[in-house]
C-alpha positions in Angstrom: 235.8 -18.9 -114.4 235.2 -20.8 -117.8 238.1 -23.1 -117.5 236.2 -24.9 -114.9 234.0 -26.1 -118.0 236.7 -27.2 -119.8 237.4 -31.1 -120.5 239.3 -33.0 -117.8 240.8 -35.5 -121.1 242.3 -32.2 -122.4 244.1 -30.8 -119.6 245.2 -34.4 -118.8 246.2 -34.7 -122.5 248.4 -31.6 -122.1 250.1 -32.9 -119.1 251.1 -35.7 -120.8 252.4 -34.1 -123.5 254.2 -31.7 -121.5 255.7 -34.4 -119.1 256.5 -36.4 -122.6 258.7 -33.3 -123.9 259.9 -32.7 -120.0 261.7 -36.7 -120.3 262.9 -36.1 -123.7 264.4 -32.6 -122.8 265.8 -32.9 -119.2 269.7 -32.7 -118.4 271.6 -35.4 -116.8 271.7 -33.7 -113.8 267.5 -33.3 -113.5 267.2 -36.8 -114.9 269.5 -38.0 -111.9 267.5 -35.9 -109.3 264.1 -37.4 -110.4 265.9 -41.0 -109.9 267.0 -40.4 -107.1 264.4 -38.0 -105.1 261.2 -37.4 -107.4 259.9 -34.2 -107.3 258.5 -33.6 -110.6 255.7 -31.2 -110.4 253.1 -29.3 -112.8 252.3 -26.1 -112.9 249.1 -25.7 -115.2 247.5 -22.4 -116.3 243.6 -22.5 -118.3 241.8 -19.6 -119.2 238.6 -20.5 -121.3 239.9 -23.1 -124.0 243.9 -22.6 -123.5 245.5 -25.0 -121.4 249.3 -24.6 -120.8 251.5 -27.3 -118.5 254.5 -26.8 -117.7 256.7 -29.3 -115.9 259.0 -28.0 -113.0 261.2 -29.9 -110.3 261.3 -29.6 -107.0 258.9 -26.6 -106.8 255.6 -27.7 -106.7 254.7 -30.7 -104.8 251.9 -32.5 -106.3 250.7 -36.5 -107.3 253.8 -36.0 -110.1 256.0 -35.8 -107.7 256.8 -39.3 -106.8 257.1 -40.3 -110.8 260.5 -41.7 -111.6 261.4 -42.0 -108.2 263.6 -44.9 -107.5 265.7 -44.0 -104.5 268.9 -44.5 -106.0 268.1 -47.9 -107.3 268.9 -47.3 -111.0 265.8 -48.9 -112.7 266.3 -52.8 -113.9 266.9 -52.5 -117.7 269.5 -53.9 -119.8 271.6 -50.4 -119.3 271.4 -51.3 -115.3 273.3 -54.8 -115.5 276.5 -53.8 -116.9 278.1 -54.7 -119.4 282.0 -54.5 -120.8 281.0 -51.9 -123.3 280.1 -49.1 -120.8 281.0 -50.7 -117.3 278.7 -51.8 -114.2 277.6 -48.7 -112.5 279.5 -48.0 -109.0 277.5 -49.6 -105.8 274.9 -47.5 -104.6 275.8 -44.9 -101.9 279.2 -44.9 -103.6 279.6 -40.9 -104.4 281.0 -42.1 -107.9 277.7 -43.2 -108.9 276.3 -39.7 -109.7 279.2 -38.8 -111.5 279.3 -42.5 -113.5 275.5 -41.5 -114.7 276.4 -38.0 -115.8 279.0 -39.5 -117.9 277.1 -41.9 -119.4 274.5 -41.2 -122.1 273.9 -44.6 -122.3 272.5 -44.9 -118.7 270.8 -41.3 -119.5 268.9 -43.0 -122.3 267.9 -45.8 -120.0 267.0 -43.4 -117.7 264.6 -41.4 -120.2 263.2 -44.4 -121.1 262.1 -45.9 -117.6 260.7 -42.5 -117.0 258.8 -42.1 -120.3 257.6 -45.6 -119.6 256.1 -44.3 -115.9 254.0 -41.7 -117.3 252.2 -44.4 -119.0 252.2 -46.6 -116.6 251.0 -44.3 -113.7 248.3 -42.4 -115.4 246.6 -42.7 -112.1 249.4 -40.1 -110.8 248.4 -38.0 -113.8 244.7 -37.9 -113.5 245.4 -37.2 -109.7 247.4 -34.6 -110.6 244.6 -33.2 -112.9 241.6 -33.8 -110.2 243.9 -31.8 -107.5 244.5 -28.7 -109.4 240.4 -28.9 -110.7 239.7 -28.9 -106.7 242.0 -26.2 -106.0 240.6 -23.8 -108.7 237.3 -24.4 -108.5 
């Protein structure tokens, strides 16, 4: 198979790119998933020089999967501490919390951002994720 040739950069490249448009793209709802339990995954085709990534959650349990995981600890940003414009988010555990992040695009932003921040941060994860699927194909 020819794909085995190709560059590991440009597979890794499209991941990126694909986990870029997945952060920028996502609903409230899968945004609040990957805070909470991970499970971001990639499903990657190559034949010859066409790579194609695509991003999926909870499906495919990979290196990905633990990106954006927090556990329900909303990430530390100036969103996270509260503030009288938008409200303090309710204590965690608190079944109101989900509901507070759906409703807030504020927090969503804050959200995408920490997470957009991780991929750039953990491109160890991403390269893993690469050198696993290179050692399952080949």
């Amino acid at each position: 198979m020819k794909y085995f040739l190709m560059n590991k950069e440009i597979i890794l490249e499209s991941l990126k790119r694909a986990l870029e448009s997945w952060v920028r793209n996502a609903s409230a709802a899968q945004l609040w998933q990957v805070h909470q339990e991970g499970g971001l995954g990639a499903s990657i085709e190559a034949d010859e020089d066409v790579v194609q990534v695509r991003i999926v959650l909870g499906v495919v349990s990979d290196a990905l999967s633990e990106l954006g995981r927090t556990d329900g600890c909303l990430p530390v940003t100036e969103a996270y501490l509260g503030t009288a414009a938008w409200g303090a988010p309710p204590p965690q555990g608190n079944p109101d919390r989900e509901q507070w992040f759906l409703s807030s695009e504020l927090a969503q932003a804050h959200a995408r951002e920490y997470l957009a921040a991780e991929v750039v941060e953990r491109g160890d994860l991403l390269e893993r994720c690469v050198d696993e699927w290179i050692a399952r194909h080949q």
